[in-house]
C-alpha positions as CSV (number, residue, x, y, z in Angstrom):
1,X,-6.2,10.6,27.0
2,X,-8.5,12.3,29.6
3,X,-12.7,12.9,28.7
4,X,-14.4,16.4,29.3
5,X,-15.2,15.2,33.1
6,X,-11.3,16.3,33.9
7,X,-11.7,19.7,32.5
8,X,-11.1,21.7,36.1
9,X,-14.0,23.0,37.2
10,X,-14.7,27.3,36.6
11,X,-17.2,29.9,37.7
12,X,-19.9,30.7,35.5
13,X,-18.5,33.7,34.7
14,X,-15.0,32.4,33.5
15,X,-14.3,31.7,29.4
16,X,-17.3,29.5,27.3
17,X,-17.0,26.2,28.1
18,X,-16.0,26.1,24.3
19,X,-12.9,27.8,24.8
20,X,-12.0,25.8,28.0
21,X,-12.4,23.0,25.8
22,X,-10.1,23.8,22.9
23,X,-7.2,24.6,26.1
24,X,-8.2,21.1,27.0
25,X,-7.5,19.9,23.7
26,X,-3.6,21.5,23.5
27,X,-2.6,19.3,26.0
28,X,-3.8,15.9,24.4
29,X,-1.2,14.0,23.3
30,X,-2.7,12.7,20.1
31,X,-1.5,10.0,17.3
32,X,0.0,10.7,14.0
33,X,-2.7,8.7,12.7
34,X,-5.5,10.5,14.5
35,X,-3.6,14.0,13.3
36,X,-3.7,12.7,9.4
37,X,-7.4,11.9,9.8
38,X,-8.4,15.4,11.2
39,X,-6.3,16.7,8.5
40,X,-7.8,14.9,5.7
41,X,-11.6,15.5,6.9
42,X,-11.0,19.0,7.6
43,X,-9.5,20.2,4.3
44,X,-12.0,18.0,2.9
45,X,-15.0,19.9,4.3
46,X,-12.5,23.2,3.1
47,X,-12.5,22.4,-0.5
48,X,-15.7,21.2,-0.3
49,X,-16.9,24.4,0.6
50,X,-15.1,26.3,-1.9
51,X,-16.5,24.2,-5.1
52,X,-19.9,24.5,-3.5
53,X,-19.7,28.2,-3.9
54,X,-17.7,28.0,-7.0
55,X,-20.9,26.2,-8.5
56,X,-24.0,27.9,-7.8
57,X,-23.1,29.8,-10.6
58,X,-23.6,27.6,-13.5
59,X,-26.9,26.6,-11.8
60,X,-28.1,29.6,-11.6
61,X,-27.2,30.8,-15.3
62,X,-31.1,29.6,-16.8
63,X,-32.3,31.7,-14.2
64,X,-30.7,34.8,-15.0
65,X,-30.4,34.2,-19.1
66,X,-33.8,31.6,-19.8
67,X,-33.8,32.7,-23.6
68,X,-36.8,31.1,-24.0
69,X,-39.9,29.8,-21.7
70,X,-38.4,26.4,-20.4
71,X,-38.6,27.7,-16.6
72,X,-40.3,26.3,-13.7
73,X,-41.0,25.5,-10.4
74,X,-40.1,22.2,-9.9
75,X,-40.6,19.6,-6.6
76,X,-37.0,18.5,-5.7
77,X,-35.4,15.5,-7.4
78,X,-38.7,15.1,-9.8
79,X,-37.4,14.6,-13.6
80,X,-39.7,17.3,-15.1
81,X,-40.2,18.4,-18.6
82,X,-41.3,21.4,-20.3
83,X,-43.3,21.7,-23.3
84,X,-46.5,23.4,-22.6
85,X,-46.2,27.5,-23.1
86,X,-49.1,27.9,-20.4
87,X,-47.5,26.6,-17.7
88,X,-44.3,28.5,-17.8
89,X,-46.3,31.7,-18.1
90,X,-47.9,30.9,-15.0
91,X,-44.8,30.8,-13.2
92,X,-42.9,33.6,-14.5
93,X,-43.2,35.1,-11.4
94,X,-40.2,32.5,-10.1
95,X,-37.8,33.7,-12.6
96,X,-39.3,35.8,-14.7
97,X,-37.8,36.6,-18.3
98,X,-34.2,36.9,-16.0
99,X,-32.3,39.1,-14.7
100,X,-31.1,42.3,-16.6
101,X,-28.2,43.0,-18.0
102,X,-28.1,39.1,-18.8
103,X,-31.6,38.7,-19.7
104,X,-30.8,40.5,-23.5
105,X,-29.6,38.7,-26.8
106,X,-25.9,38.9,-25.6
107,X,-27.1,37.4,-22.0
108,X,-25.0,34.0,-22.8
109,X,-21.8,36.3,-23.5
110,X,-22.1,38.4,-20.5
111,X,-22.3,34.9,-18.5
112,X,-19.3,33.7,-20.3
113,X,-17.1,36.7,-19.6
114,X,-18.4,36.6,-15.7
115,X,-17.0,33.3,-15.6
116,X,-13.6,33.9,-17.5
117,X,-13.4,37.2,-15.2
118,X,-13.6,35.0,-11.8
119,X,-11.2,32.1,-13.4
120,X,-8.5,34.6,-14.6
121,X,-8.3,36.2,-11.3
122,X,-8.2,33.0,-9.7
123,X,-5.4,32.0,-11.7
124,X,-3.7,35.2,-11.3
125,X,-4.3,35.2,-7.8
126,X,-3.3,31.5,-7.3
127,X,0.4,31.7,-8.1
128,X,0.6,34.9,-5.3
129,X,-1.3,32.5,-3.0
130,X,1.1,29.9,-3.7
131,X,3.7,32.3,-3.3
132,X,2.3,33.6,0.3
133,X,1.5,29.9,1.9
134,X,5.2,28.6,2.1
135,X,6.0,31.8,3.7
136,X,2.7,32.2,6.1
137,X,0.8,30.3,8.6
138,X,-1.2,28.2,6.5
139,X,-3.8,28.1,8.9
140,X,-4.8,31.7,9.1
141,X,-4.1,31.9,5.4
142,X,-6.7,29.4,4.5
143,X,-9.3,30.9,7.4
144,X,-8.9,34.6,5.7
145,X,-10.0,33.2,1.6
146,X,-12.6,31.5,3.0
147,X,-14.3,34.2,4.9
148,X,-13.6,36.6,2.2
149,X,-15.3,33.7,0.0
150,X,-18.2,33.3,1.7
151,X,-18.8,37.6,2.1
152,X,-18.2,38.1,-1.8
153,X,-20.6,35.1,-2.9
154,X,-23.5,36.8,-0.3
155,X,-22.5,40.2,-2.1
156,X,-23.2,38.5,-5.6
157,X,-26.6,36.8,-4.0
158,X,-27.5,40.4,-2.2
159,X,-27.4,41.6,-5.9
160,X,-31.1,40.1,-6.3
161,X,-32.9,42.0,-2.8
162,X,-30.9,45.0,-3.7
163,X,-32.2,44.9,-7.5
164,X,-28.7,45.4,-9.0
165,X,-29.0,45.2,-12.8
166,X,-25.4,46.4,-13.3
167,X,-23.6,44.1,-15.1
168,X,-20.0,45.9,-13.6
169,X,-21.4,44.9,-10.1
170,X,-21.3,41.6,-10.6
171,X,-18.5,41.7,-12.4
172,X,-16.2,43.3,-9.7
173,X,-17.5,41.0,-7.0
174,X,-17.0,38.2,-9.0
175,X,-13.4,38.8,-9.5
176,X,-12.5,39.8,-5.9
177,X,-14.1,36.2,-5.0
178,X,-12.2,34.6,-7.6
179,X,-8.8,36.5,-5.7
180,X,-10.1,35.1,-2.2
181,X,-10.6,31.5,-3.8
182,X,-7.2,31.6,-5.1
183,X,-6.1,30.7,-1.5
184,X,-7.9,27.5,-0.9
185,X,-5.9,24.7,-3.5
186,X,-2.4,25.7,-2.7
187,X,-2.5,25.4,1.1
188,X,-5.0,22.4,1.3
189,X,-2.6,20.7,-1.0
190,X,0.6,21.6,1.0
191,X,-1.2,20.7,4.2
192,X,-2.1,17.5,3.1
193,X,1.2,16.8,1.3
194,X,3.3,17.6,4.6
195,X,1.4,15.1,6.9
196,X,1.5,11.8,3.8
197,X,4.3,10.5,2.0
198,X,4.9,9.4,-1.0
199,X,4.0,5.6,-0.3
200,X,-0.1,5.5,-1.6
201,X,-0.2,9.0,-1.9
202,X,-2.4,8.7,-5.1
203,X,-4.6,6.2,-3.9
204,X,-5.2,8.4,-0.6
205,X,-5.4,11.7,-2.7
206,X,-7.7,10.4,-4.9
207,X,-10.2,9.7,-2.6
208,X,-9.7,12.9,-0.5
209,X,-9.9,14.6,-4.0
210,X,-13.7,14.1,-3.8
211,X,-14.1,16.7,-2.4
212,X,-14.3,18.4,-5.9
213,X,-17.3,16.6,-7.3
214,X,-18.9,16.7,-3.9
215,X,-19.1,20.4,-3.5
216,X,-20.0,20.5,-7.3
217,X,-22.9,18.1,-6.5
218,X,-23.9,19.9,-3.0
219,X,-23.6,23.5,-4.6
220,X,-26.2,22.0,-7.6
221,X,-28.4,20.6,-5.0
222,X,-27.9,23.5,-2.9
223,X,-28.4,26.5,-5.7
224,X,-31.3,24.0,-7.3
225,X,-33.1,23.9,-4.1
226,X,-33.6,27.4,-3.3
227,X,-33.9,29.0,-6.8
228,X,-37.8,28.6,-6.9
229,X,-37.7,31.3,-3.6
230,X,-34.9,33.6,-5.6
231,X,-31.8,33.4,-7.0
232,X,-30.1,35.0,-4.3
233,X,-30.1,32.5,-1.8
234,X,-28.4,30.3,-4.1
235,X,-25.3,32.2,-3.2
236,X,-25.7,33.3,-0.2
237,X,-26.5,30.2,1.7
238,X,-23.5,28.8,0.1
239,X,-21.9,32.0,0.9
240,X,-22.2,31.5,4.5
241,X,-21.6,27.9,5.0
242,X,-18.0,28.5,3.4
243,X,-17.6,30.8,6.2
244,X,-18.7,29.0,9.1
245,X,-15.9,26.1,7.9
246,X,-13.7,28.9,7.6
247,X,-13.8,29.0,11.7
248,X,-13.5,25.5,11.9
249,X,-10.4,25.6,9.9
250,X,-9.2,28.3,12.2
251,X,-9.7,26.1,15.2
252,X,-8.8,22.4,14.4
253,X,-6.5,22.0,11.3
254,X,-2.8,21.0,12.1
255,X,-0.7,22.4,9.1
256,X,2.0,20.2,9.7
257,X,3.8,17.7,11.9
258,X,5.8,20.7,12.7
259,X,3.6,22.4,14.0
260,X,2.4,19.8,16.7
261,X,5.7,18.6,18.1
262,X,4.7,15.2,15.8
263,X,7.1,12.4,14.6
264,X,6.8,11.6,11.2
265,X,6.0,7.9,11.1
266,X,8.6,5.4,8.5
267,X,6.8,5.3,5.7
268,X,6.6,9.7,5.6
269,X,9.4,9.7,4.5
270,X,8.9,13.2,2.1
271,X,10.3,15.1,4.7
272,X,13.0,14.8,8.1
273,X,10.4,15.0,11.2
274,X,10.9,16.8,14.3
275,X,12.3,14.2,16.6
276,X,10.3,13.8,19.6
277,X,8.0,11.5,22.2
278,X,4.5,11.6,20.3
279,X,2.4,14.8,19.8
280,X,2.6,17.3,22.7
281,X,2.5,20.9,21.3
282,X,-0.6,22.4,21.6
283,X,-3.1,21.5,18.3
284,X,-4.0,25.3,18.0
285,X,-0.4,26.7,18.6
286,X,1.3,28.9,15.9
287,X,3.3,26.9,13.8
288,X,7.3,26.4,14.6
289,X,10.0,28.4,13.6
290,X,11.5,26.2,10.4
291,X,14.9,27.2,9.2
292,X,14.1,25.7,5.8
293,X,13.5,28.6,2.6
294,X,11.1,29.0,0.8
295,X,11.5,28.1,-3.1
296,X,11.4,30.6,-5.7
297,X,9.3,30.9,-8.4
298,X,11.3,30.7,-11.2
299,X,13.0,27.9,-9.4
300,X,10.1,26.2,-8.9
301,X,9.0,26.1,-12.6
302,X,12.7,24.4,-13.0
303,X,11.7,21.2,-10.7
304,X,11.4,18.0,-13.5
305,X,8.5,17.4,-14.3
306,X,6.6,20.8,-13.3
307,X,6.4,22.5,-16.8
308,X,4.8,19.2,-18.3
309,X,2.4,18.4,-16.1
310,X,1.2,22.0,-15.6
311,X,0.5,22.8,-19.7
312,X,-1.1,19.8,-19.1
313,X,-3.4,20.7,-16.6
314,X,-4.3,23.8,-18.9
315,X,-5.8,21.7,-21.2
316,X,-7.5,19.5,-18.5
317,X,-8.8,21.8,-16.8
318,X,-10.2,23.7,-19.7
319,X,-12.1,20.5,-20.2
320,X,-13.3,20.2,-16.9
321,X,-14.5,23.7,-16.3
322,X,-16.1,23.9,-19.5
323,X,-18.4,21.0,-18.1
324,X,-18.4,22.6,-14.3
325,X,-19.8,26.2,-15.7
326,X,-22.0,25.0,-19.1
327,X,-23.4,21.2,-18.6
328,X,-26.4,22.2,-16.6
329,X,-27.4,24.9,-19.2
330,X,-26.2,22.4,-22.2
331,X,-28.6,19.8,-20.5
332,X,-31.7,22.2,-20.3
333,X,-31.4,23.0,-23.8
334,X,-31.0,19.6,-25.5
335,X,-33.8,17.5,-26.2
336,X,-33.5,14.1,-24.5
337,X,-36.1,11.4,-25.7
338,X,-37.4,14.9,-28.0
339,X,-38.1,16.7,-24.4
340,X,-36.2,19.8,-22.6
341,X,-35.7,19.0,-18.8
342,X,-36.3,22.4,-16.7
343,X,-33.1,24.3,-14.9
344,X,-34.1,22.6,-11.8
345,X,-33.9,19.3,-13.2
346,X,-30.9,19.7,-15.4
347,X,-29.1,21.0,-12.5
348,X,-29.9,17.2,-10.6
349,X,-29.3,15.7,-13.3
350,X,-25.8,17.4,-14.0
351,X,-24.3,15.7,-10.9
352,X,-24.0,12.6,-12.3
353,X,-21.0,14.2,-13.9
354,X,-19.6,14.6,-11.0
355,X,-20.0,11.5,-9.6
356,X,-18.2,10.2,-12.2
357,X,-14.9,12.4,-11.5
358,X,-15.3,10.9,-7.6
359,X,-14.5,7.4,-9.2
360,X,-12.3,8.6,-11.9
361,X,-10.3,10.5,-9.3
362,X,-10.0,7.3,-6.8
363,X,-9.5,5.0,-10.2
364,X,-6.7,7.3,-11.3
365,X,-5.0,7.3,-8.0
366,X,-5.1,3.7,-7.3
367,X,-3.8,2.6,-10.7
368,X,-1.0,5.4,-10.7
369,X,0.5,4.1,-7.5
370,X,0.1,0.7,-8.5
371,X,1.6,1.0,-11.6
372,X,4.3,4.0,-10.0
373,X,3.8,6.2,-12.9
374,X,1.8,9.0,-13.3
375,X,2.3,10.2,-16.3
376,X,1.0,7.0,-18.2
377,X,-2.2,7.1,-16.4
378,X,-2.9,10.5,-16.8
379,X,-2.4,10.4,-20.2
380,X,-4.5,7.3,-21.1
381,X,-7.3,9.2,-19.1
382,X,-7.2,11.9,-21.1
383,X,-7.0,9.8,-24.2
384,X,-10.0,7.9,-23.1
385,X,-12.0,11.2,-22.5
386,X,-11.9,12.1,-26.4
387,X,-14.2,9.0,-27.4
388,X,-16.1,9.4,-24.4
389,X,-16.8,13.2,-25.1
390,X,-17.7,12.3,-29.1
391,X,-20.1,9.0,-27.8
392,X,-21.9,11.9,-25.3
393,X,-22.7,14.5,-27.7
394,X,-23.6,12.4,-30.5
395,X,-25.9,9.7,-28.3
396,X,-26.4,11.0,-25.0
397,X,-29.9,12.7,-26.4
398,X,-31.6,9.2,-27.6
399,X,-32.9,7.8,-24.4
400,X,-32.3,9.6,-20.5
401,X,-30.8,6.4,-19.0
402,X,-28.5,6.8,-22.0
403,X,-27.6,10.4,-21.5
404,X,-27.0,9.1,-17.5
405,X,-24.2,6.5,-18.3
406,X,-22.5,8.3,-20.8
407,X,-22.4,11.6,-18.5
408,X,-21.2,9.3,-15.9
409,X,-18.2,7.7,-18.5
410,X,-17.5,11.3,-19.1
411,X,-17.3,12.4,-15.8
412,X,-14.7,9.4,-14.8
413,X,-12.3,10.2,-17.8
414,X,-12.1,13.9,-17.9
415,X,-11.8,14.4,-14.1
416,X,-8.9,11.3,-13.3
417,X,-6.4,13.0,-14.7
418,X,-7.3,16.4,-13.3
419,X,-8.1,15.1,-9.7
420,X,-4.5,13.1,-10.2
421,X,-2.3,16.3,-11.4
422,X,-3.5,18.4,-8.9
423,X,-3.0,16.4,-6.0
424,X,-1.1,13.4,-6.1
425,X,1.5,14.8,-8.8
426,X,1.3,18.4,-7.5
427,X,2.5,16.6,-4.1
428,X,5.0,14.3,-5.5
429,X,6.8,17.6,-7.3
430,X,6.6,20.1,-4.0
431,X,8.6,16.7,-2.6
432,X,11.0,16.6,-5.4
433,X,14.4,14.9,-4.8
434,X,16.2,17.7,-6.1
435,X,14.7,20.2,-3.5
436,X,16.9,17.7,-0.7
437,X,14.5,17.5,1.7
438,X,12.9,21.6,1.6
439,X,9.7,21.2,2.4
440,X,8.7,25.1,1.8
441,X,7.7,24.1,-2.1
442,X,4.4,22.4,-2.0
443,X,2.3,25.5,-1.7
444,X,4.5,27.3,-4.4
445,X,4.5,24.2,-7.1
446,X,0.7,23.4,-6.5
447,X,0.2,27.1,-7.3
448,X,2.4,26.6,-10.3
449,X,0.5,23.8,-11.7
450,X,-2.6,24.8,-10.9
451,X,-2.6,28.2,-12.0
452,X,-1.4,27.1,-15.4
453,X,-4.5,25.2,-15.3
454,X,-7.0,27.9,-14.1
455,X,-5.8,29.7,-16.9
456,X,-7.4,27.3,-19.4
457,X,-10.4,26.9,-16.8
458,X,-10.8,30.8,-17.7
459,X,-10.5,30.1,-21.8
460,X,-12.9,27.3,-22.1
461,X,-16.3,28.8,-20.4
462,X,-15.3,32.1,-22.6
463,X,-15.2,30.0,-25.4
464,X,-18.2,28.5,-25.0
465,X,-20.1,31.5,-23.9
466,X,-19.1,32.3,-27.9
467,X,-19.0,28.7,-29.6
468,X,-22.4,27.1,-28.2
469,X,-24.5,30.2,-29.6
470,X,-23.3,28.7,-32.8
471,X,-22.8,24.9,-32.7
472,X,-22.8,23.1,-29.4
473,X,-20.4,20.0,-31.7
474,X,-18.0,22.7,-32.7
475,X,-18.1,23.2,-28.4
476,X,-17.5,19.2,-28.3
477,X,-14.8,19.2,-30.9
478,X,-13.0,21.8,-28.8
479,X,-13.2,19.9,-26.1
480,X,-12.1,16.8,-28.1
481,X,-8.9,18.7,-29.3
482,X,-8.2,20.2,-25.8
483,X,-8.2,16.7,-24.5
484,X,-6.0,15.4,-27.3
485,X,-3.0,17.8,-26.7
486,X,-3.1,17.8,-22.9
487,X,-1.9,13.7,-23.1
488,X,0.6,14.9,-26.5
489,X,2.2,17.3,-23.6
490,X,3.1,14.3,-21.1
491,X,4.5,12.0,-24.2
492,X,8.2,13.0,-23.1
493,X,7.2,11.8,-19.3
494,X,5.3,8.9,-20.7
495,X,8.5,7.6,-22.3
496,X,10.8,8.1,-20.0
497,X,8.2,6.2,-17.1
498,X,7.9,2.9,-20.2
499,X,12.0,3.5,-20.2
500,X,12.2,3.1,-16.7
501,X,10.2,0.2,-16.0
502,X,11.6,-1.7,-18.7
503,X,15.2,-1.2,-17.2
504,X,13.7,-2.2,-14.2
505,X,12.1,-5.1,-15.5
506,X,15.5,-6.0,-17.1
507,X,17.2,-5.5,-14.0
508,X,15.4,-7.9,-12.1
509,X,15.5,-10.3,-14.7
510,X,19.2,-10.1,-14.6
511,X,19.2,-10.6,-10.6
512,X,17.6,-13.8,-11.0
513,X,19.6,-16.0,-12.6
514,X,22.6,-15.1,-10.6
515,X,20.6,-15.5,-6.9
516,X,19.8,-19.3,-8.6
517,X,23.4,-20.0,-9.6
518,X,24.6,-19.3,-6.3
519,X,21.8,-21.5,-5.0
520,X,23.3,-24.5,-7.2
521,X,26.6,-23.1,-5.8
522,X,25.3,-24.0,-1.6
């Protein structure tokens, strides 16, 4: 492989030395290995960016619906509490007494029916995008929601220069975002899926899955950061960087083998690879003809296994968003040790949730490959996450180290199963045996499942938006419920993964004595 010092030299005036070295780059003949790696960190930085965006808003709720004089300016990453009346007044220039229309007695509501607008668009939106990646150039696909991301989350942040106080304005650019982050799960799923097999697929997608709690936790830091100089540029600094990745998507990211003149390696073994000599298409040419079509939706839904896991995910996800759009404010308004923490602080302090779902998603992949069954590990997880959601609420407000662990227990069991569903098992169905080798499902399926989730991601923040103005346990006990019947739904698959492994189990058994007799036999 040549180094820049071969790149031919041009007059000044010729194409940016940038563009002369993306030509270079088409005519590197690089490894299936080094392809899956550029893969993997790209679409990790992609969804990275997306829950970054998707966060700020939850951070930003105190600011714009306070309800009562726990806001201040706070230093960064300094545990701060508020409960002298003088000192918020003196900075109620930061915030203020919020932001009209959310600053009223139905403030809370309004924010909960922002967030259920933006989550039933996305899911809306997601099975079209599903629908559009298996038949587009995921590539280009992928570029387009992330620019149009990036420009609708500015819009909502431009809402605070502008002095916009009409609650329809945020409302409309809120869903159109939602729309334009519809794109972003089905195609980074599908691209990932067409470039690994089966063989550690959850292990690997578990760990790329971080991307999740890792834009949650830079979105926190990010919105936490710069609320003391205005809301706004808790969106639109997101806004932007969602954009610029957007390019970089456009200009690096291999969407398949395919698409690169690759081979598939042995143990890839999802799909028949393009036979060949090693990677020589260009990394930035349009992807390649394939003669393969594109699964239907209904005929998607009728895959095994898709209609489980995805009622499922519902539930899950309801769960997890629930947490992703309220903990922050539910943090800021309980007492911990008999003290409030500030916004700023709660929003720190809310990552630790997320941290959690980085090694509940890695723990949920490893265990499901080892074990070669999905369904029993996503169901334990979400059986686990009922006693951990019940040991949160009713002791996580005695001591702050306590409220720390049992976030971090929380955070572990409630996002396994949802970082495992929506990768690993989304993957494993767009690959299904009975789609003989079509490789034009994963974007439709992941759609499919995830959808069916985002539409409980919408119901659970409305809920609350209602619920916690009441009784933040009768939110809990929700949660609790939501949990329970999400593992009920994969029982069927649960019991037929036990069935199979004991027939295996018996079968090997059965091996073994015969392979000894004809030992005895030699």
């Amino acid at each position: 492989m040549g180094s820049l010092c071969d790149l031919p030299a041009e007059p000044s005036y010729s194409k940016p030395r940038g563009i002369r070295f993306l030509e270079y780059t088409k005519k590197a003949k690089l490894s299936y290995k080094t392809h899956q790696a550029i893969v993997l960190i790209v679409t990790f930085l992609a969804y990275t960016s997306y829950h970054a965006t998707r966060k700020t808003t939850s951070i930003v709720k105190s600011a714009l619906d306070p309800q009562s004089s726990d806001v201040g300016l706070k230093f960064p990453w300094r545990i701060t509490y508020l409960s002298a009346p003088a000192e918020s007044n003196r900075l109620s220039w930061v915030i203020g007494d919020g932001w009209a229309p959310f600053n009223g007695s139905d403030g809370t509501a309004l924010l909960g029916e922002l967030d259920v607008a933006f989550l039933a668009v996305y899911a809306f939106g997601m099975y079209f995008s599903g629908h559009l990646g298996d038949r587009m150039n995921l590539r280009i696909f992928l570029m387009v929601g992330m620019v149009g991301t990036g420009l609708f989350t500015s819009l909502f942040g431009a809402g605070y220069w502008a002095k916009m106080h009409s609650f329809y304005y945020f409302l409309i650019v809120q869903m159109i975002a939602g729309l334009f982050q519809s794109t972003g799960w089905p195609s980074v799923v599908a691209v990932v899926g067409n470039w690994f097999g089966k063989k550690k697929r959850g292990l690997i997608m578990g760990i790329w899955n971080a991307h999740t709690s890792v834009g949650n936790i830079t979105g926190s830091l990010i919105a936490s950061a710069l609320l003391s100089y205005g809301w706004g540029w808790s969106f639109v600094v997101p806004g932007l960087l969602i954009a610029f990745i957007g390019i970089v998507v456009f200009l690096f990211l291999p969407v398949s083998p395919e698409s690169v003149g690759a081979d598939r390696e042995e143990d890839e073994v999802d799909f028949p690879g393009k036979i060949g000599k090693g990677i020589t298409e260009p990394l930035l040419a349009s992807d390649t003809e394939l003669k393969e079509k594109a699964v239907g939706f209904i005929e998607a839904w009728k895959i095994p296994g898709v209609a489980p896991f995805a009622f499922c995910l519902f539930f899950a996800k309801l769960v997890a968003y629930t947490f992703l759009y309220w903990l922050p404010y539910y943090i800021s308004r309980t007492a911990i040790e008999g003290k409030y923490l500030s916004n700023e602080t709660a929003g720190k302090l809310s990552t630790i949730f997320d941290v959690g779902g980085v090694l509940g998603g890695i723990l949920a992949g490893y265990i499901s490959d080892r074990l070669d069954a999905r369904a029993i590990t996503a169901a334990t997880f979400m059986y686990c996450t009922i006693p951990a959601l019940y040991f949160y609420r009713s002791y996580g407000h005695i001591s702050l180290a306590m409220n720390i662990v049992l976030m971090l227990i929380c955070g572990m069991f409630v996002n396994g199963p949802y970082a495992l569903i929506t990768t690993a098992v989304s993957a494993d169905l767009g690959t299904h045996s009975s789609l003989k080798g079509n490789s034009k499902a994963l974007a439709t399926v992941t759609a499919i499942i995830d959808g069916t989730g985002s539409v409980g991601a919408a119901i659970g923040p409305l809920l609350t938006g209602y619920i916690s103005a009441k009784s933040w346990s009768a939110v809990f006990t929700l949660l609790m419920a939501a949990a329970l019947v999400a593992g009920l739904l994969l029982t069927r698959l649960v019991v037929a993964e036990v069935a199979a492994r004991i027939s295996k189990s018996r079968s090997q058994e059965g091996c073994q004595p015969r392979s000894q007799a004809a030992e005895l036999d030699v």
